[in-house]
Structures are given as C-alpha cells and as structure tokens.
N, C-alpha and C positions, 0 to 999 in steps of 0.2 A: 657601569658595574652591573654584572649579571645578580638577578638575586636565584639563589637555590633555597628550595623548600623541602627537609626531610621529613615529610610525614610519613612516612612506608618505614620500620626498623623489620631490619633481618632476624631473625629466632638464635638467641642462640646455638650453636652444637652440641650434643649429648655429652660429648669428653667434657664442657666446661662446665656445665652443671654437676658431674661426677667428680670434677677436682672442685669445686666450690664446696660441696658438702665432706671431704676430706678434710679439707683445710680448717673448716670450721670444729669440723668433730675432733683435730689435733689438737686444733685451739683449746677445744673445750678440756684436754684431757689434762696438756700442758697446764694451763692455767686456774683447773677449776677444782676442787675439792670432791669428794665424793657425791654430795647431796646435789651439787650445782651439774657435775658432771652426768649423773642418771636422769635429772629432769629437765634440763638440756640436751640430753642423747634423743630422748624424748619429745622434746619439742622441735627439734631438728629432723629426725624422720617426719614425725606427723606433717610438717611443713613440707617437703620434699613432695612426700605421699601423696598429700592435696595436689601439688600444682603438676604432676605427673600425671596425677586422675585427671587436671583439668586440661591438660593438653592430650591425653590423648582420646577424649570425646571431639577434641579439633579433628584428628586423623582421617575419620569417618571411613572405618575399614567397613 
C-alpha cells in the first residue's frame, strides 16, 4: 500500500470566498433580527477584511 502525505493545500479561488460571504450574509438576513443582523453584517466584513489584508501581504507585489 502506497502511503500519500498531503501536507501542501491549494488556496482557495476568489469566486469561493465571494460566495462564502454571500451565503453567510443571506444567512444572516434570512434568519437573524435586526440587532443580530447589523452586528453580524459587521463581524462578517471585519472577518473577511482581515484575512484579505492578510493574504495579500502574501502577494508581495
């Protein structure tokens, strides 16, 4: 039996993290109240935000 080791993962695509945060912010609109819905719309950018800044200091334009 061969053994394979995945340590190397592939990044993401830009479209999946653009429908991830659709989905979620649907989510939140469908299912959440007004209060849950604006500090959540909120948490959800800022999240986003972050790991956008933090990928693209990876870039190294």
């Amino acid at each position: 039996m061969s053994e394979t080791s995945h340590t190397e993962s592939t990044p993401l695509p830009t479209f999946a993290y653009i429908a991830a945060f659709i989905i979620l912010f649907i989510i939140l609109a469908v299912f959440g109240d007004l209060f849950v819905f604006i500090l959540g719309t909120i948490g959800l950018v800022v999240t986003f935000a972050a790991f956008y800044k933090d990928k693209s200091h990876d870039d190294h334009h």
